[in-house]
C-alpha positions as CSV (number, residue, x, y, z in Angstrom):
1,X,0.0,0.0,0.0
2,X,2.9,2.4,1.0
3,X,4.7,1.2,-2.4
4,X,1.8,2.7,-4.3
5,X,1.1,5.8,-2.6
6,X,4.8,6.3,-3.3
7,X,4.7,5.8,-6.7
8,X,1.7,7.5,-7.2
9,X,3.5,10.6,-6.0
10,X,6.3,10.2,-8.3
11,X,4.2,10.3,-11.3
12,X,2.2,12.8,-10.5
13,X,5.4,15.0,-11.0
14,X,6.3,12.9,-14.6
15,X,6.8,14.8,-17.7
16,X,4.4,12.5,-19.7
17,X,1.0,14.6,-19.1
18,X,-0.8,10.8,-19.3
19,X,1.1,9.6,-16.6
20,X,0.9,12.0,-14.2
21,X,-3.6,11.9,-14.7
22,X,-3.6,8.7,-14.2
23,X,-1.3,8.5,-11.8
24,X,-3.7,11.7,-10.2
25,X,-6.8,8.8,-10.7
26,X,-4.8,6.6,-8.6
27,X,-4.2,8.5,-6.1
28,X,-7.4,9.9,-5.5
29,X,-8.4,6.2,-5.0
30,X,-6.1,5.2,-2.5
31,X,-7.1,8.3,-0.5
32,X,-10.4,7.1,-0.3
33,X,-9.3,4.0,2.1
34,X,-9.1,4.5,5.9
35,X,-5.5,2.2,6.3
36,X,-4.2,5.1,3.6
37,X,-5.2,7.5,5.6
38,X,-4.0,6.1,9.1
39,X,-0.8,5.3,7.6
40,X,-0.5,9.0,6.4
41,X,-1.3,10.1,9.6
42,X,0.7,7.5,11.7
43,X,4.4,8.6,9.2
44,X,3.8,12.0,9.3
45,X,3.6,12.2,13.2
46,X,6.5,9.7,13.4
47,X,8.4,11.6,10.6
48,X,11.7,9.8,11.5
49,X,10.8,6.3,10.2
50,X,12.9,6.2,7.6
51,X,13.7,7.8,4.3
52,X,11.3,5.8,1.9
53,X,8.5,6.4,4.3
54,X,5.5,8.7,2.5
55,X,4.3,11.5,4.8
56,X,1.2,14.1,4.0
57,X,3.7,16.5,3.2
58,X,5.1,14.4,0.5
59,X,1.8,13.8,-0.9
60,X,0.9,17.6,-0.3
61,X,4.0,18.2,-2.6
62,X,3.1,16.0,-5.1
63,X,0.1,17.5,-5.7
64,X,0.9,20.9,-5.6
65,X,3.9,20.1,-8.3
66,X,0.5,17.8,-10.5
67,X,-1.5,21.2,-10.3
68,X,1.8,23.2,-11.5
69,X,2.3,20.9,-14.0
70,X,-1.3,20.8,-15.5
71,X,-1.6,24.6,-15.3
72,X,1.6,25.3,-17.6
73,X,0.5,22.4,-19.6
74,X,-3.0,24.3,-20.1
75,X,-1.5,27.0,-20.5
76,X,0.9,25.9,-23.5
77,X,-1.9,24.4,-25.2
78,X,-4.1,27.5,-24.6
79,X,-1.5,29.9,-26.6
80,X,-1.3,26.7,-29.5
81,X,-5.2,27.3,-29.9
82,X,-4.7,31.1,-29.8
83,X,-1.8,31.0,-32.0
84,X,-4.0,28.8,-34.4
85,X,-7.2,30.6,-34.2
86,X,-5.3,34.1,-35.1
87,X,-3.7,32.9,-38.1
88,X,-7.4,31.6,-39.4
89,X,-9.0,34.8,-40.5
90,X,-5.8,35.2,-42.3
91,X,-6.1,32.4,-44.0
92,X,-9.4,32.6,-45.3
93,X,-8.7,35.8,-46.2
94,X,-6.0,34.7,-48.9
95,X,-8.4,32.1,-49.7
96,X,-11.5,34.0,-50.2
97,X,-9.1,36.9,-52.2
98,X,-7.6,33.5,-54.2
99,X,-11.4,32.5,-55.0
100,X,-12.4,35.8,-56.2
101,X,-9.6,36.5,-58.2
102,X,-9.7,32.9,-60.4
């Protein structure tokens, strides 16, 4: 259970925007379980139990890097469809001016 929680929170910082949803999926479903939650709760108030052992601040990082992620990733994709959509009048410009003219 541990294993997947920490795995979850490495993909949710991937470069591959599939990954990192489905590893966002996951992750809401293992937060649903009460032994995820204890065993949150139980590592982050004994925060000295090792180095491989996932606290809520880990998993608060995680996310917080996810959400950064999708945002410039929505972003990006938001100035492609901008870019796209501004060069369109353009276009059918040349191509009404091309019609006309034949």
């Amino acid at each position: 259970m541990e294993r997947s929680i920490i795995d979850c929170c490495k993909k949710l910082t991937s470069e591959k925007q599939t990954e990192r949803k489905n590893a966002a999926e996951k992750i809401q479903l293992l937060l649903q379980h009460d032994e995820v939650i204890q065993l949150l709760d139980s590592r982050t108030i004994n925060s000295s139990s090792g180095l491989d052992a996932i606290t809520w601040n880990e998993v608060y990082e995680s996310v917080c890097s996810f959400v950064r992620l999708e945002a410039e990733a929505l972003s990006k994709s938001s100035t492609k469809v901008y870019h796209a959509s501004s060069s369109l009048p353009s276009l059918e410009k040349r191509k009404t001016v091309q019609i006309t003219s034949d």
